[in-house]
C-alpha positions as CSV (number, residue, x, y, z in Angstrom):
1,X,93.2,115.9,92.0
2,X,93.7,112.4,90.2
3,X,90.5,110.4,90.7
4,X,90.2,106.6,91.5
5,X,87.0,104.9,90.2
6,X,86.0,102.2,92.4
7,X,83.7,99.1,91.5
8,X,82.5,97.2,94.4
9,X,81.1,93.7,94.3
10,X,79.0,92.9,96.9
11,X,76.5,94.9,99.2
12,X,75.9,93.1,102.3
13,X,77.5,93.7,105.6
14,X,81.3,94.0,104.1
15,X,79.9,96.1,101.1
16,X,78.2,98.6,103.3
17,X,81.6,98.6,105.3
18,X,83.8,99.5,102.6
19,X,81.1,101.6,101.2
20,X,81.3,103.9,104.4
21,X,85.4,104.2,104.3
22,X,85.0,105.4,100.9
23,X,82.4,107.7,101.7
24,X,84.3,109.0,104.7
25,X,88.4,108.7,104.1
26,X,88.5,112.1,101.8
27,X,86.7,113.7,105.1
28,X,89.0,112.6,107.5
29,X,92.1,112.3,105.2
30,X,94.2,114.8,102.9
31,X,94.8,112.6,100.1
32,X,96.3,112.8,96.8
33,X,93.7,110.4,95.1
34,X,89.7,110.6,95.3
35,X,88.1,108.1,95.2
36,X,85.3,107.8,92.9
37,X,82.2,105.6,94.2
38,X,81.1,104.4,90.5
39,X,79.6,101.3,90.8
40,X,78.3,98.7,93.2
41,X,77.3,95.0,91.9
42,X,75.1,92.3,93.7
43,X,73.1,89.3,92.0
44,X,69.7,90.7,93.6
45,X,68.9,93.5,91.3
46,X,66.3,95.1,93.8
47,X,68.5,94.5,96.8
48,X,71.7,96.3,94.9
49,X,69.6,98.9,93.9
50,X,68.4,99.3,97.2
51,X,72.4,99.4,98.4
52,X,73.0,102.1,95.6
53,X,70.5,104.2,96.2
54,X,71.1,104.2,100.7
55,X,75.3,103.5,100.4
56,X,75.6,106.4,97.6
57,X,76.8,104.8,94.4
58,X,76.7,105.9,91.3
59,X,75.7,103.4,89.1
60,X,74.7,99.6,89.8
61,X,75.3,96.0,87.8
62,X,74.1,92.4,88.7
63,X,77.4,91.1,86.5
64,X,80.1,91.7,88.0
65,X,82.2,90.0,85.0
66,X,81.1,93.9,83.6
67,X,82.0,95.6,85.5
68,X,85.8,94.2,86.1
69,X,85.6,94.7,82.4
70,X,84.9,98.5,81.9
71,X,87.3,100.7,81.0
72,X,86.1,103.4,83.1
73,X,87.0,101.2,86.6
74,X,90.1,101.5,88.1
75,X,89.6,99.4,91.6
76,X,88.3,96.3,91.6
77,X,86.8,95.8,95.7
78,X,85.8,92.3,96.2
79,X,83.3,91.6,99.0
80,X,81.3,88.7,98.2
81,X,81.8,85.1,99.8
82,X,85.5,83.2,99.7
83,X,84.3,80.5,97.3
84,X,83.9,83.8,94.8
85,X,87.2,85.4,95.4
86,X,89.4,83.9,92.8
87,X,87.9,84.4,90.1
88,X,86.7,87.5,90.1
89,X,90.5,88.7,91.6
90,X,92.0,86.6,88.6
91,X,89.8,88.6,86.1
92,X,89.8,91.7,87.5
93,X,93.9,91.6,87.3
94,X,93.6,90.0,83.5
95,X,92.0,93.4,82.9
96,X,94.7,95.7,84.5
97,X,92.5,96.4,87.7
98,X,94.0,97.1,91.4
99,X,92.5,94.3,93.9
100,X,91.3,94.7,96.8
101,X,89.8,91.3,98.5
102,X,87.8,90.8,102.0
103,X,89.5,87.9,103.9
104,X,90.3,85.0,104.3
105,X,91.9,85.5,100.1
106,X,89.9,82.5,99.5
107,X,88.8,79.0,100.5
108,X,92.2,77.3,99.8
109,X,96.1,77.3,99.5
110,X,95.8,76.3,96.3
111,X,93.2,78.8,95.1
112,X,95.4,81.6,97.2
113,X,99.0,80.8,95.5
114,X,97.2,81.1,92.5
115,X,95.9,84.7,92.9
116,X,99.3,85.9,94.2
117,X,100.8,84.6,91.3
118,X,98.2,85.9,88.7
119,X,98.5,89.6,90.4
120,X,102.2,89.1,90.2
121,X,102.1,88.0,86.5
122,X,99.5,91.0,85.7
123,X,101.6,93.5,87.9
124,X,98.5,94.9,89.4
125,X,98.4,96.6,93.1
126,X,96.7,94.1,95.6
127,X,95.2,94.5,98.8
128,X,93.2,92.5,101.8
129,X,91.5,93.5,103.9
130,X,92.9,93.0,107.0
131,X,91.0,96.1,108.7
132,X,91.9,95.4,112.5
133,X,95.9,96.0,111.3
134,X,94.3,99.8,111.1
135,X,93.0,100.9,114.4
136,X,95.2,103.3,116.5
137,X,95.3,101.1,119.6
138,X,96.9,98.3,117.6
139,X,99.1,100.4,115.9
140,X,100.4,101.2,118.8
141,X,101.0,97.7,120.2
142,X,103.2,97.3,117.3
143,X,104.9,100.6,118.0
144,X,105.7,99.6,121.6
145,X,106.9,96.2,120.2
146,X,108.8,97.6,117.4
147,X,110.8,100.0,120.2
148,X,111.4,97.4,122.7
149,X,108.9,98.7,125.5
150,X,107.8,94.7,126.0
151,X,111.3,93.6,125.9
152,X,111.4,89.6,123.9
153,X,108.2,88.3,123.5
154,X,107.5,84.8,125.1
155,X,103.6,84.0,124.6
156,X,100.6,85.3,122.9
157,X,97.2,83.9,123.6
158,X,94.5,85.0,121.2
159,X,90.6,84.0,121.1
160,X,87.8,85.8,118.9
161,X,84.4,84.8,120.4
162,X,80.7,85.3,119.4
163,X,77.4,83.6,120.0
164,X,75.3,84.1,117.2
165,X,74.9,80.4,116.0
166,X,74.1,78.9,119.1
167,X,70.5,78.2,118.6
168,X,70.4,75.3,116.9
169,X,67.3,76.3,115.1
170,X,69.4,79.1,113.2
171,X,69.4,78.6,109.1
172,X,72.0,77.1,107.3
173,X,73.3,80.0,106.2
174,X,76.6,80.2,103.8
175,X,79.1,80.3,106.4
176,X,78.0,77.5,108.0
177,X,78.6,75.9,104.2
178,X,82.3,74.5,103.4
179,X,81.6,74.7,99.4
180,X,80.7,78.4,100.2
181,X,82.9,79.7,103.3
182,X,85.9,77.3,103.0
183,X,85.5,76.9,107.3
184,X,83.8,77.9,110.0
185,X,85.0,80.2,112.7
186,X,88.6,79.2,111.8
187,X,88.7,81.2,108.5
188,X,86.5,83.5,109.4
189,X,87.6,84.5,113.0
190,X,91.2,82.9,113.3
191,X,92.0,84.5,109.6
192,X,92.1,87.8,111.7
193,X,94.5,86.6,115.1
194,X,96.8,84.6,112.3
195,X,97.1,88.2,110.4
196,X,97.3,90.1,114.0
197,X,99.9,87.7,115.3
198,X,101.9,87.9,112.4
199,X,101.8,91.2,112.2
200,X,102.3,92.2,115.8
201,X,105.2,88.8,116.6
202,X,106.1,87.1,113.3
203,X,106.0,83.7,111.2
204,X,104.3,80.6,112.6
205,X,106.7,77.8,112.3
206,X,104.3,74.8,114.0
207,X,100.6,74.3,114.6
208,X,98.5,71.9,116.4
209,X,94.9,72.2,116.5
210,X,91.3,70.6,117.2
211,X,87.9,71.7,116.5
212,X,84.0,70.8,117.0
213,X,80.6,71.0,115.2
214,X,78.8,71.5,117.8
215,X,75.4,71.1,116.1
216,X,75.4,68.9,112.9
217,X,72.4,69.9,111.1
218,X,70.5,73.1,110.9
219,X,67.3,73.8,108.5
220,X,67.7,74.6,105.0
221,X,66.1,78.5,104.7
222,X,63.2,78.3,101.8
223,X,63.6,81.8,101.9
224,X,65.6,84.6,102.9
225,X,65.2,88.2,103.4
226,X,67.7,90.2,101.7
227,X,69.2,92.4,104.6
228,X,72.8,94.0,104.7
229,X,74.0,92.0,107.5
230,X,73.9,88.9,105.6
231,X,72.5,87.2,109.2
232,X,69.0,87.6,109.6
233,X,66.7,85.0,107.4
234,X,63.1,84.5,107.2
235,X,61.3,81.2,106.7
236,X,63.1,78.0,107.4
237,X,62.1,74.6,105.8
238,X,61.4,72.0,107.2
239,X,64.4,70.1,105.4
240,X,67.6,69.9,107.5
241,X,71.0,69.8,106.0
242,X,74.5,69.4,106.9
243,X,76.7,72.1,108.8
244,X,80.4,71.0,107.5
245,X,82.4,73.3,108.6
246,X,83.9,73.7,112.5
247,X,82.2,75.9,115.2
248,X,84.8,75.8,117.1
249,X,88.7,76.0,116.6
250,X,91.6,75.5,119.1
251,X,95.4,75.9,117.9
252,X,98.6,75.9,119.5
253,X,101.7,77.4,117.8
254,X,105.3,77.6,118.2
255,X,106.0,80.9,116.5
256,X,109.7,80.7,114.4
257,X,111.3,83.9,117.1
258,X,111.0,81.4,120.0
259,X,107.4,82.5,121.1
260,X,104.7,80.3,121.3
261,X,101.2,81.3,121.4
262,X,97.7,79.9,122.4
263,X,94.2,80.9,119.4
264,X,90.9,80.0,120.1
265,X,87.9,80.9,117.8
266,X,84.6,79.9,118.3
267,X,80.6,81.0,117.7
268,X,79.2,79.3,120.8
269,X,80.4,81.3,123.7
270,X,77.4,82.7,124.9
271,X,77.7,86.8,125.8
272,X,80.5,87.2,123.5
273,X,79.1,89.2,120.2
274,X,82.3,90.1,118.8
275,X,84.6,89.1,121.5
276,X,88.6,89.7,119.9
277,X,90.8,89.7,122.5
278,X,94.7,89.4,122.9
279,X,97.5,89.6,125.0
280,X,101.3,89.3,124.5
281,X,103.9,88.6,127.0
282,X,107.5,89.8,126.7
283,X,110.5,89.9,128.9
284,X,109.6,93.7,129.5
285,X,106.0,93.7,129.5
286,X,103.0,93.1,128.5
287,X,99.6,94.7,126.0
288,X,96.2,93.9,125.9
289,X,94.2,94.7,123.3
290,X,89.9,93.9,123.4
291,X,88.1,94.6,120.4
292,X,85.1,95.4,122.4
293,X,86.9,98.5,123.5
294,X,88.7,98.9,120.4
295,X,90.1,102.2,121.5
296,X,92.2,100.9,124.7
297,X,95.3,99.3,124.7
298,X,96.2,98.2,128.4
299,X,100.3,98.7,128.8
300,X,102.7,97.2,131.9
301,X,106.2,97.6,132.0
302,X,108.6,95.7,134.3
303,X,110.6,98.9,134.2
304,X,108.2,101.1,136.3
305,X,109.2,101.8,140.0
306,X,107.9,98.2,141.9
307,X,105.7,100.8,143.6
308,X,103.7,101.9,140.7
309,X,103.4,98.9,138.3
310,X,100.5,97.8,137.0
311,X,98.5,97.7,133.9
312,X,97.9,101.1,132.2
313,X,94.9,101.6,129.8
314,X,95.7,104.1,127.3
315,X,93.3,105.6,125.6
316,X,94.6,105.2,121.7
317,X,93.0,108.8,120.5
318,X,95.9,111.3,120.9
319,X,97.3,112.8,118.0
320,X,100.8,111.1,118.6
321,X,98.9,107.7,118.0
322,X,98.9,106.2,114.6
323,X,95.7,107.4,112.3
324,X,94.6,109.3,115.5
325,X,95.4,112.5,114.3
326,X,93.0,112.3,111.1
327,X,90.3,111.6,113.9
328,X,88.6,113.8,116.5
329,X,90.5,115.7,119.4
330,X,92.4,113.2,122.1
331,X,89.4,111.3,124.1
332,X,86.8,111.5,121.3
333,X,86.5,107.9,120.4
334,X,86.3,106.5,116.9
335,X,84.4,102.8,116.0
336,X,84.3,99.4,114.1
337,X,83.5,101.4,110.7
338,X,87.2,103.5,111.4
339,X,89.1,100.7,110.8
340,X,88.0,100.6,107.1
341,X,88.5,104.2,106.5
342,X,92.3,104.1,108.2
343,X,92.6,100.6,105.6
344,X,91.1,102.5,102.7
345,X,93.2,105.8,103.4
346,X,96.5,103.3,103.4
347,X,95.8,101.4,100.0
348,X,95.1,105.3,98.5
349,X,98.2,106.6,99.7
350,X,100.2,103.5,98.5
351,X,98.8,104.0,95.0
352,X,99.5,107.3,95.1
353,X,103.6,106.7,95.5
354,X,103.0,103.9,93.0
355,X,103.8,100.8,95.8
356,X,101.8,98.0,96.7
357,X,99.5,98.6,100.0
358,X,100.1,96.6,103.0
359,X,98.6,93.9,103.8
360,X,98.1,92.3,100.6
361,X,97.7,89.2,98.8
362,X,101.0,87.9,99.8
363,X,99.9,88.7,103.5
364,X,96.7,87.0,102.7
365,X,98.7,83.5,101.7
366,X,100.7,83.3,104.6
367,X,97.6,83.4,106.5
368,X,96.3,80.7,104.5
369,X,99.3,78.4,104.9
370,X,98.9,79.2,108.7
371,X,94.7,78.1,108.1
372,X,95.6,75.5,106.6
373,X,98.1,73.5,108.4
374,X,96.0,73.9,111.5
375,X,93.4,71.6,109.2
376,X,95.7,69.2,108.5
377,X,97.3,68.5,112.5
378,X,93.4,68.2,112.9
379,X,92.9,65.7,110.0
380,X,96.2,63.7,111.4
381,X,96.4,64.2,114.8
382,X,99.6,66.0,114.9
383,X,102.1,69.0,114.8
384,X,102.3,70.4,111.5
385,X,105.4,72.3,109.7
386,X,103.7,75.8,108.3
387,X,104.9,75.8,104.8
Protein backbone atom coordinates (compact mmCIF):
# COMPACT_ATOMS: atom_id res chain seq x y z
CA UNK A 1 0.00 0.00 0.00
CA UNK A 2 1.43 3.51 -1.07
CA UNK A 3 2.23 5.49 2.04
CA UNK A 4 1.69 9.22 2.75
CA UNK A 5 4.06 10.89 5.24
CA UNK A 6 2.45 13.54 7.11
CA UNK A 7 4.22 16.62 8.98
CA UNK A 8 2.02 18.43 11.21
CA UNK A 9 2.69 21.85 12.61
CA UNK A 10 1.15 22.63 15.61
CA UNK A 11 0.03 20.50 18.71
CA UNK A 12 -2.57 22.23 20.57
CA UNK A 13 -6.24 21.66 20.34
CA UNK A 14 -6.38 21.53 16.23
CA UNK A 15 -3.12 19.41 16.37
CA UNK A 16 -4.41 16.77 18.64
CA UNK A 17 -7.64 16.89 16.36
CA UNK A 18 -5.99 16.02 13.26
CA UNK A 19 -3.65 13.94 15.07
CA UNK A 20 -6.64 11.60 16.10
CA UNK A 21 -8.17 11.42 12.33
CA UNK A 22 -4.94 10.19 11.33
CA UNK A 23 -4.67 7.80 13.99
CA UNK A 24 -8.17 6.60 13.40
CA UNK A 25 -9.18 6.99 9.32
CA UNK A 26 -7.17 3.59 8.29
CA UNK A 27 -9.44 1.87 11.15
CA UNK A 28 -12.59 3.10 10.04
CA UNK A 29 -11.73 3.43 6.26
CA UNK A 30 -10.43 1.07 3.39
CA UNK A 31 -8.09 3.28 1.78
CA UNK A 32 -5.60 3.12 -0.89
CA UNK A 33 -3.03 5.46 0.89
CA UNK A 34 -1.64 5.14 4.57
CA UNK A 35 -0.96 7.60 6.10
CA UNK A 36 2.25 7.88 7.78
CA UNK A 37 2.32 10.05 11.19
CA UNK A 38 6.13 11.25 10.78
CA UNK A 39 6.48 14.28 12.34
CA UNK A 40 4.79 16.80 14.58
CA UNK A 41 6.42 20.49 15.07
CA UNK A 42 5.62 23.09 17.91
CA UNK A 43 7.99 26.08 19.19
CA UNK A 44 7.87 24.61 22.89
CA UNK A 45 10.25 21.80 22.59
CA UNK A 46 8.98 20.15 25.96
CA UNK A 47 5.33 20.73 25.15
CA UNK A 48 5.85 19.06 21.38
CA UNK A 49 7.58 16.33 22.90
CA UNK A 50 5.03 15.94 25.26
CA UNK A 51 2.36 15.88 22.01
CA UNK A 52 4.71 13.30 20.32
CA UNK A 53 5.11 11.12 22.78
CA UNK A 54 0.78 11.05 23.98
CA UNK A 55 -0.66 11.89 20.03
CA UNK A 56 1.83 8.99 18.54
CA UNK A 57 4.23 10.62 16.24
CA UNK A 58 7.14 9.55 15.15
CA UNK A 59 9.54 12.14 15.24
CA UNK A 60 9.34 15.88 16.52
CA UNK A 61 10.95 19.45 15.31
CA UNK A 62 10.62 23.07 16.85
CA UNK A 63 11.36 24.44 12.98
CA UNK A 64 8.82 23.91 11.10
CA UNK A 65 10.80 25.73 8.04
CA UNK A 66 12.56 21.81 8.38
CA UNK A 67 10.39 20.13 8.22
CA UNK A 68 8.33 21.58 5.04
CA UNK A 69 11.81 21.09 3.73
CA UNK A 70 12.54 17.28 4.11
CA UNK A 71 12.44 15.19 1.41
CA UNK A 72 10.97 12.43 3.29
CA UNK A 73 7.39 14.65 3.94
CA UNK A 74 4.86 14.41 1.65
CA UNK A 75 1.83 16.47 3.56
CA UNK A 76 2.29 19.50 4.90
CA UNK A 77 -0.87 19.94 7.90
CA UNK A 78 -0.89 23.40 9.11
CA UNK A 79 -2.55 23.95 12.47
CA UNK A 80 -0.94 26.80 14.12
CA UNK A 81 -2.68 30.43 14.32
CA UNK A 82 -4.01 32.46 11.02
CA UNK A 83 -1.29 35.11 11.24
CA UNK A 84 1.13 31.89 10.47
CA UNK A 85 -0.78 30.30 7.66
CA UNK A 86 0.82 31.86 4.67
CA UNK A 87 3.86 31.37 5.00
CA UNK A 88 4.37 28.22 5.98
CA UNK A 89 1.49 27.12 3.01
CA UNK A 90 3.62 29.29 0.49
CA UNK A 91 6.76 27.29 1.53
CA UNK A 92 5.54 24.17 2.00
CA UNK A 93 4.04 24.41 -1.88
CA UNK A 94 7.65 25.97 -2.99
CA UNK A 95 8.87 22.56 -1.90
CA UNK A 96 6.28 20.32 -3.79
CA UNK A 97 4.28 19.54 -0.56
CA UNK A 98 0.28 18.84 -0.48
CA UNK A 99 -1.47 21.60 1.94
CA UNK A 100 -3.66 21.14 4.14
CA UNK A 101 -4.64 24.48 6.31
CA UNK A 102 -7.09 24.91 9.56
CA UNK A 103 -9.47 27.77 8.81
CA UNK A 104 -10.16 30.69 8.36
CA UNK A 105 -6.86 30.33 5.17
CA UNK A 106 -5.52 33.24 6.91
CA UNK A 107 -6.03 36.69 8.38
CA UNK A 108 -6.75 38.49 5.08
CA UNK A 109 -8.03 38.65 1.33
CA UNK A 110 -5.00 39.64 0.37
CA UNK A 111 -2.87 37.07 2.18
CA UNK A 112 -5.62 34.29 0.97
CA UNK A 113 -5.53 35.20 -3.00
CA UNK A 114 -1.98 34.85 -2.58
CA UNK A 115 -1.85 31.28 -1.31
CA UNK A 116 -4.39 30.18 -3.90
CA UNK A 117 -2.34 31.54 -6.44
CA UNK A 118 1.02 30.19 -5.12
CA UNK A 119 -0.58 26.42 -4.83
CA UNK A 120 -1.88 27.07 -8.28
CA UNK A 121 1.55 28.20 -9.56
CA UNK A 122 3.32 25.10 -7.60
CA UNK A 123 0.51 22.63 -8.72
CA UNK A 124 0.36 21.17 -5.34
CA UNK A 125 -3.00 19.47 -3.86
CA UNK A 126 -4.68 21.88 -1.19
CA UNK A 127 -7.06 21.43 1.37
CA UNK A 128 -8.98 23.34 4.49
CA UNK A 129 -10.28 22.28 6.88
CA UNK A 130 -13.64 22.71 6.82
CA UNK A 131 -14.44 19.59 9.16
CA UNK A 132 -18.29 20.24 9.85
CA UNK A 133 -18.80 19.74 5.69
CA UNK A 134 -18.03 15.99 6.92
CA UNK A 135 -20.52 14.80 9.45
CA UNK A 136 -23.30 12.42 8.11
CA UNK A 137 -26.20 14.56 9.32
CA UNK A 138 -24.94 17.47 7.10
CA UNK A 139 -24.29 15.38 4.44
CA UNK A 140 -27.42 14.58 4.35
CA UNK A 141 -29.04 18.08 4.42
CA UNK A 142 -27.13 18.63 1.28
CA UNK A 143 -28.55 15.31 -0.10
CA UNK A 144 -32.13 16.34 0.61
CA UNK A 145 -31.28 19.76 -0.91
CA UNK A 146 -29.47 18.45 -3.85
CA UNK A 147 -32.80 16.08 -4.61
CA UNK A 148 -35.36 18.70 -4.08
CA UNK A 149 -36.99 17.23 -0.74
CA UNK A 150 -36.96 21.21 0.54
CA UNK A 151 -38.26 22.42 -2.71
CA UNK A 152 -36.48 26.41 -3.45
CA UNK A 153 -34.86 27.70 -0.62
CA UNK A 154 -36.04 31.09 0.79
CA UNK A 155 -34.03 31.80 4.20
CA UNK A 156 -31.25 30.48 6.21
CA UNK A 157 -30.57 31.74 9.63
CA UNK A 158 -27.33 30.64 11.11
CA UNK A 159 -25.72 31.49 14.74
CA UNK A 160 -22.54 29.72 16.34
CA UNK A 161 -22.63 30.59 20.11
CA UNK A 162 -20.22 29.98 23.06
CA UNK A 163 -19.43 31.57 26.44
CA UNK A 164 -16.06 31.09 27.25
CA UNK A 165 -14.81 34.75 27.19
CA UNK A 166 -17.36 36.26 29.21
CA UNK A 167 -15.43 36.82 32.34
CA UNK A 168 -13.86 39.79 31.91
CA UNK A 169 -10.92 38.66 33.97
CA UNK A 170 -10.08 35.93 31.20
CA UNK A 171 -6.27 36.50 29.60
CA UNK A 172 -5.66 38.12 26.58
CA UNK A 173 -5.18 35.28 24.81
CA UNK A 174 -4.23 35.11 20.83
CA UNK A 175 -7.62 35.05 19.61
CA UNK A 176 -8.67 37.83 21.29
CA UNK A 177 -5.47 39.54 19.28
CA UNK A 178 -6.12 40.96 15.62
CA UNK A 179 -2.19 40.86 14.65
CA UNK A 180 -2.55 37.10 15.70
CA UNK A 181 -6.26 35.81 14.85
CA UNK A 182 -7.15 38.31 12.08
CA UNK A 183 -10.98 38.64 14.17
CA UNK A 184 -12.84 37.55 16.72
CA UNK A 185 -15.74 35.30 16.67
CA UNK A 186 -16.33 36.43 13.01
CA UNK A 187 -13.36 34.47 11.52
CA UNK A 188 -13.33 32.06 13.90
CA UNK A 189 -17.08 31.02 14.25
CA UNK A 190 -18.74 32.75 11.15
CA UNK A 191 -15.66 31.19 8.88
CA UNK A 192 -17.61 27.90 9.53
CA UNK A 193 -21.66 29.09 8.71
CA UNK A 194 -20.07 31.17 5.51
CA UNK A 195 -18.45 27.57 4.46
CA UNK A 196 -21.83 25.67 5.55
CA UNK A 197 -24.07 28.14 3.77
CA UNK A 198 -22.12 28.01 0.82
CA UNK A 199 -21.96 24.75 0.70
CA UNK A 200 -25.44 23.68 1.66
CA UNK A 201 -27.32 27.19 -0.57
CA UNK A 202 -24.63 28.89 -2.70
CA UNK A 203 -22.63 32.32 -3.29
CA UNK A 204 -23.30 35.34 -1.08
CA UNK A 205 -23.94 38.29 -3.41
CA UNK A 206 -24.56 41.16 -0.42
CA UNK A 207 -23.67 41.57 3.20
CA UNK A 208 -24.52 43.89 5.96
CA UNK A 209 -23.17 43.50 9.32
CA UNK A 210 -22.33 44.94 12.94
CA UNK A 211 -20.35 43.79 15.68
CA UNK A 212 -19.28 44.64 19.46
CA UNK A 213 -16.26 44.33 21.92
CA UNK A 214 -18.00 43.76 24.59
CA UNK A 215 -15.03 44.13 27.05
CA UNK A 216 -12.16 46.30 25.89
CA UNK A 217 -9.25 45.31 27.87
CA UNK A 218 -8.37 42.03 29.43
CA UNK A 219 -4.86 41.27 31.42
CA UNK A 220 -1.85 40.47 29.62
CA UNK A 221 -0.91 36.60 30.90
CA UNK A 222 2.85 36.74 32.39
CA UNK A 223 2.65 33.25 31.99
CA UNK A 224 0.87 30.46 30.51
CA UNK A 225 0.55 26.89 30.92
CA UNK A 226 1.21 24.99 27.90
CA UNK A 227 -2.11 22.80 27.62
CA UNK A 228 -3.63 21.26 24.31
CA UNK A 229 -6.64 23.29 24.42
CA UNK A 230 -4.80 26.35 23.83
CA UNK A 231 -7.65 27.96 26.53
CA UNK A 232 -6.60 27.49 29.92
CA UNK A 233 -3.67 30.07 31.23
CA UNK A 234 -2.12 30.50 34.45
CA UNK A 235 -0.92 33.70 36.06
CA UNK A 236 -2.24 36.93 34.70
CA UNK A 237 -0.34 40.32 35.08
CA UNK A 238 -1.44 42.94 36.36
CA UNK A 239 -0.90 44.88 33.00
CA UNK A 240 -4.07 45.21 30.85
CA UNK A 241 -4.09 45.42 27.15
CA UNK A 242 -6.26 45.91 24.26
CA UNK A 243 -8.84 43.25 22.95
CA UNK A 244 -9.18 44.46 19.04
CA UNK A 245 -11.00 42.19 17.62
CA UNK A 246 -15.16 41.75 17.77
CA UNK A 247 -16.94 39.47 20.38
CA UNK A 248 -19.70 39.60 18.74
CA UNK A 249 -20.79 39.58 14.88
CA UNK A 250 -24.24 40.12 13.23
CA UNK A 251 -24.65 39.77 9.33
CA UNK A 252 -27.36 39.84 6.98
CA UNK A 253 -27.04 38.45 3.41
CA UNK A 254 -28.79 38.39 0.21
CA UNK A 255 -27.50 35.11 -1.19
CA UNK A 256 -27.04 35.40 -5.39
CA UNK A 257 -30.15 32.25 -5.86
CA UNK A 258 -32.67 34.72 -4.36
CA UNK A 259 -32.30 33.47 -0.71
CA UNK A 260 -31.43 35.55 2.00
CA UNK A 261 -30.13 34.54 5.19
CA UNK A 262 -29.66 35.82 8.78
CA UNK A 263 -25.59 34.70 10.80
CA UNK A 264 -24.92 35.54 14.17
CA UNK A 265 -21.57 34.58 15.95
CA UNK A 266 -20.77 35.47 19.24
CA UNK A 267 -18.62 34.31 22.67
CA UNK A 268 -20.90 35.92 25.17
CA UNK A 269 -24.02 33.99 25.19
CA UNK A 270 -23.90 32.50 28.40
CA UNK A 271 -24.87 28.41 28.34
CA UNK A 272 -23.86 28.03 24.85
CA UNK A 273 -20.27 26.03 24.81
CA UNK A 274 -20.27 25.22 21.29
CA UNK A 275 -23.71 26.25 20.21
CA UNK A 276 -23.83 25.85 15.89
CA UNK A 277 -27.04 25.82 14.92
CA UNK A 278 -28.96 26.26 11.50
CA UNK A 279 -32.00 26.04 9.78
CA UNK A 280 -33.03 26.48 6.08
CA UNK A 281 -36.32 27.20 4.70
CA UNK A 282 -37.52 26.14 1.27
CA UNK A 283 -40.75 26.11 -0.62
CA UNK A 284 -40.92 22.24 0.27
CA UNK A 285 -39.51 22.15 3.64
CA UNK A 286 -37.40 22.67 6.02
CA UNK A 287 -33.71 21.04 8.12
CA UNK A 288 -32.31 21.76 11.22
CA UNK A 289 -29.14 20.92 12.01
CA UNK A 290 -27.56 21.63 16.02
CA UNK A 291 -24.07 20.90 16.41
CA UNK A 292 -24.70 19.99 19.94
CA UNK A 293 -26.49 16.97 18.64
CA UNK A 294 -24.28 16.56 15.72
CA UNK A 295 -25.84 13.30 14.78
CA UNK A 296 -29.68 14.61 14.23
CA UNK A 297 -30.83 16.33 11.40
CA UNK A 298 -34.56 17.41 12.07
CA UNK A 299 -36.59 17.06 8.44
CA UNK A 300 -40.37 18.60 7.54
CA UNK A 301 -41.85 18.28 4.37
CA UNK A 302 -44.95 20.22 3.06
CA UNK A 303 -45.62 17.08 1.06
CA UNK A 304 -46.65 14.72 4.08
CA UNK A 305 -50.40 14.05 4.56
CA UNK A 306 -51.69 17.61 6.63
CA UNK A 307 -52.36 14.91 9.27
CA UNK A 308 -48.87 13.81 9.98
CA UNK A 309 -46.54 16.76 9.39
CA UNK A 310 -44.25 17.85 11.54
CA UNK A 311 -40.58 17.92 12.16
CA UNK A 312 -38.77 14.55 11.96
CA UNK A 313 -35.42 13.99 13.76
CA UNK A 314 -33.40 11.49 11.89
CA UNK A 315 -30.89 10.02 13.41
CA UNK A 316 -27.82 10.41 10.66
CA UNK A 317 -26.12 6.82 11.55
CA UNK A 318 -27.64 4.42 9.01
CA UNK A 319 -25.49 2.93 6.51
CA UNK A 320 -27.43 4.74 3.60
CA UNK A 321 -26.13 8.10 5.17
CA UNK A 322 -23.05 9.63 3.91
CA UNK A 323 -19.63 8.32 5.91
CA UNK A 324 -22.13 6.44 8.09
CA UNK A 325 -21.35 3.24 6.86
CA UNK A 326 -17.46 3.43 7.83
CA UNK A 327 -18.95 3.98 11.39
CA UNK A 328 -20.65 1.76 13.88
CA UNK A 329 -24.15 -0.18 13.30
CA UNK A 330 -27.31 2.40 12.61
CA UNK A 331 -27.95 4.18 16.24
CA UNK A 332 -24.36 3.97 17.55
CA UNK A 333 -23.42 7.56 17.54
CA UNK A 334 -20.17 8.93 16.35
CA UNK A 335 -18.53 12.63 17.90
CA UNK A 336 -16.77 16.02 17.35
CA UNK A 337 -13.38 14.02 16.64
CA UNK A 338 -15.45 12.10 13.45
CA UNK A 339 -15.65 14.96 11.55
CA UNK A 340 -11.77 15.00 11.14
CA UNK A 341 -11.41 11.44 10.34
CA UNK A 342 -14.48 11.67 7.51
CA UNK A 343 -12.22 15.15 6.28
CA UNK A 344 -9.01 13.25 6.50
CA UNK A 345 -10.48 10.01 4.73
CA UNK A 346 -11.77 12.57 1.77
CA UNK A 347 -8.39 14.46 1.18
CA UNK A 348 -6.70 10.59 1.06
CA UNK A 349 -9.09 9.39 -1.35
CA UNK A 350 -8.70 12.52 -3.57
CA UNK A 351 -5.01 12.01 -3.68
CA UNK A 352 -5.33 8.77 -4.35
CA UNK A 353 -7.29 9.48 -7.92
CA UNK A 354 -4.75 12.25 -8.31
CA UNK A 355 -7.69 15.34 -7.81
CA UNK A 356 -7.65 18.12 -5.55
CA UNK A 357 -9.82 17.43 -2.22
CA UNK A 358 -12.81 19.39 -1.46
CA UNK A 359 -12.97 22.03 0.29
CA UNK A 360 -9.78 23.61 -0.47
CA UNK A 361 -8.04 26.74 -0.72
CA UNK A 362 -10.28 28.17 -3.38
CA UNK A 363 -13.15 27.29 -0.92
CA UNK A 364 -11.19 28.93 1.81
CA UNK A 365 -11.07 32.40 -0.34
CA UNK A 366 -14.51 32.65 -1.03
CA UNK A 367 -15.07 32.45 2.57
CA UNK A 368 -12.71 35.16 3.04
CA UNK A 369 -14.25 37.48 0.48
CA UNK A 370 -17.59 36.69 2.34
CA UNK A 371 -15.38 37.67 6.02
CA UNK A 372 -14.36 40.34 4.61
CA UNK A 373 -16.99 42.40 3.08
CA UNK A 374 -18.97 41.88 6.23
CA UNK A 375 -15.87 44.13 7.80
CA UNK A 376 -16.08 46.62 5.44
CA UNK A 377 -20.41 47.26 5.55
CA UNK A 378 -19.29 47.54 9.35
CA UNK A 379 -16.41 49.97 8.72
CA UNK A 380 -19.01 52.12 6.28
CA UNK A 381 -22.19 51.55 7.42
CA UNK A 382 -23.49 49.84 4.52
CA UNK A 383 -24.46 46.93 2.09
CA UNK A 384 -21.51 45.56 0.56
CA UNK A 385 -21.07 43.71 -3.01
CA UNK A 386 -19.09 40.24 -2.11
CA UNK A 387 -16.33 40.32 -4.67
Amino acid sequence: MKEIKIGLIGYKFMGKAHSFAYKNVSLFFDLPIKPVMKVICGRTEKAVIQAKEKFGWLEYETDWRKVVEREDIDMIDIATPPNTHKEIAIEAAKNGKIVFCEKPLTTNLKDAYEMLEIVEKYKVKHAICFNYRKLPAIGLAKKLIDEGKIGKIYHMRAVYLQDWIVDPDFPLVWRLQKSIAGSGAHGDLNAHLIDMARYLIGEFDEVIGMSETFIKERPVLKEKEELETGLVYTEKGEEKGIVDVDDATIFLVKFKNGAIGSFEATRFALGRKNYQFFEINGSKGSIIFNLERLNELKFYSLEDPAYSQGFRTIIATDASHPYAGNWWPAGHIIGYGESFVNMVADILNSIAKDENPVPNFYDGVKCQEVLESVEISIKEKRWVKVK
